[in-house]
N, C-alpha and C positions, 0 to 999 in steps of 0.2 A: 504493500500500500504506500509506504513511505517513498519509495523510489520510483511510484508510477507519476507523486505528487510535486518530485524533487529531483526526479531525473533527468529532466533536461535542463533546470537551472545551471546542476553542476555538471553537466556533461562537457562543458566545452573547456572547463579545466580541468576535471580530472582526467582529458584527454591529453591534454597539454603534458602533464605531469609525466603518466602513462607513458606519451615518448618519451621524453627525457630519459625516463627512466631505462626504455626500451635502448635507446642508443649507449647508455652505461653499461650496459649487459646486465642488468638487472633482468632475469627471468621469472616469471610470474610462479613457479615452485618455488622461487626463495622467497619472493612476497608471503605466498600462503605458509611454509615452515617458518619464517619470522613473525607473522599473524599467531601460529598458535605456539608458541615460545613463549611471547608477549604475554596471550591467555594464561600459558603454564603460570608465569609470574603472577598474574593480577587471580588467578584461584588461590596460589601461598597465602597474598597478601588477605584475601576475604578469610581464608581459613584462620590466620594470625589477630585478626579483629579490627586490621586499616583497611577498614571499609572505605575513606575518601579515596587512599589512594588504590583503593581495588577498582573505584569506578572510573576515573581518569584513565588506570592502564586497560580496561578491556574496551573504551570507547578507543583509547589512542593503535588498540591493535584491530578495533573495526575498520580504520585505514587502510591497512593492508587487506585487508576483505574485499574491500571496494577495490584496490590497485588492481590485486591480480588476477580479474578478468577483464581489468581496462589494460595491463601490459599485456595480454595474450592476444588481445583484439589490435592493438598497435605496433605489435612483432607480427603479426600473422599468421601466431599460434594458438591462436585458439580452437578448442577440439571437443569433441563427444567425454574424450576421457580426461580432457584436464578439469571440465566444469562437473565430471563425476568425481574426481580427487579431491577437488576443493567443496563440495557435499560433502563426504566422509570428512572433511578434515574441520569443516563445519561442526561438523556434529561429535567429533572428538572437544571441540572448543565447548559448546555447549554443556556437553559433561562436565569437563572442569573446573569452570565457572559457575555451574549450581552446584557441582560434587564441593568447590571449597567453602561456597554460602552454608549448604546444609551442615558441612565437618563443624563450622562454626559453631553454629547452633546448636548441634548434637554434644560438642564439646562444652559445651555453658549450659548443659542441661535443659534447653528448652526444649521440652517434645512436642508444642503443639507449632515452633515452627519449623523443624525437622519435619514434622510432618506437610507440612506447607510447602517446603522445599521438593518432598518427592514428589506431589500433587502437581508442584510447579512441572518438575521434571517429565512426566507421565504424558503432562500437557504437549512441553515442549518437541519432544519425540513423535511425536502422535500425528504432530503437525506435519513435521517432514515424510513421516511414513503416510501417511492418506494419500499428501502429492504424489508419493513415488508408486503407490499403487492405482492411484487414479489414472496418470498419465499413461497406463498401460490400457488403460481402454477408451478415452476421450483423450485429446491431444496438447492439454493443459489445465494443471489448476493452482494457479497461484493466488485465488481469494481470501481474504480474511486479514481480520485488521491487525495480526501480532507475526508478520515475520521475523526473519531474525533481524532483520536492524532497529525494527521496534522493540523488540524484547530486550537486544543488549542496551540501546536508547534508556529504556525506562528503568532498568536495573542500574547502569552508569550513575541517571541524574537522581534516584531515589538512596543512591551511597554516597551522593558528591552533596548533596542539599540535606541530606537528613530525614528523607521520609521512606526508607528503605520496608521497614515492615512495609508500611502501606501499597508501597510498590510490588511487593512479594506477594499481597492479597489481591491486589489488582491483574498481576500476570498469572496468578494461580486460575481467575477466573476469565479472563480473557483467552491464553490458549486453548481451554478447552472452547472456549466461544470459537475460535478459529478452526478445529478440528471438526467441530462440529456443524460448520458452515460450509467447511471443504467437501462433506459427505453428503448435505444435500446440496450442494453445487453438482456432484458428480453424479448423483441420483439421476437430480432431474436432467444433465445434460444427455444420460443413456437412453433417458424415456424420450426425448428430443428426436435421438439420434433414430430412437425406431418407429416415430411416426412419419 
């Protein structure tokens, strides 16, 4: 949703960038392995209890999220299997960065937002997987209002501002809002498709 709303604004610099980087030999495999590095760090730091700087570093490694399908696209390497690599490697991040919120929390005894956390988690999985099963029989579905740059978005500014619970109960209930949007998106597109 975020990048249907904000994709062309910043397109024409993050293309800019994108060469730049392309003519340094920066490869978009090193974008995406320095992306979840960055993550690896910014899960420590939420496990540790610096939440501000947990959210600064997995917005600053959203960056490289965004690069390296904009360096693939301006090398003219982009491919079937690198935007499946950078999926997986997706959703390696995503573990992380809940796996170090929840460690938090499980570690300070709080069990009902440990439990919040997996709810969160169950959500956020759910969301990638409906896509990936959907797109096997209708030809896209990217609806619903909590992809990932929304998610890392409102996790980022609910640990950098201080409303983090609040954030945690809002994305616990919005991904499932998004999985659950994604399946009847897919529904009704098959009932579509057979009339």
């Amino acid at each position: 949703m975020l990048q249907k709303m904000v994709g062309k604004r910043i397109q024409e610099p993050l293309t800019a960038i994108a060469q730049t980087l392309s003519r340094h030999k920066i490869t978009p495999n090193i974008l995406t392995l320095s992306g979840l590095i960055i993550n690896c760090i910014g899960a420590y730091l939420y496990y540790r209890g610096y939440m501000v700087a947990g959210g600064i570093i997995i917005l600053f490694a959203g960056l490289f999220d965004m690069l390296d399908g904009a360096v693939a696209r301006a090398a003219g390497k982009a491919s079937k299997l690198g935007g499946f690599l950078d999926s997986v490697v997706d959703r390696y991040s995503d573990f992380l960065i809940f796996g170090g919120v929840l460690a938090y929390f499980a570690r300070n005894g709080d069990f009902s937002m440990t439990i919040l956390l997996v709810v969160i988690m169950c959500g956020t999985f759910l969301i990638s997987y409906v896509r990936a099963r959907a797109e096997l029989i209708i030809p896209k579905c990217s609806v619903g209002l909590m992809e990932r740059p929304e998610r890392i978005i409102v996790l980022g500014a609910g640990s950098i501002f201080g409303f983090l619970n609040a954030a945690l109960w809002f994305l616990a209930i919005t991904t499932h809002i998004t999985a659950l949007h994604r399946i009847y998106y897919t529904r009704e597109a098959v009932k579509a498709a057979r009339q």
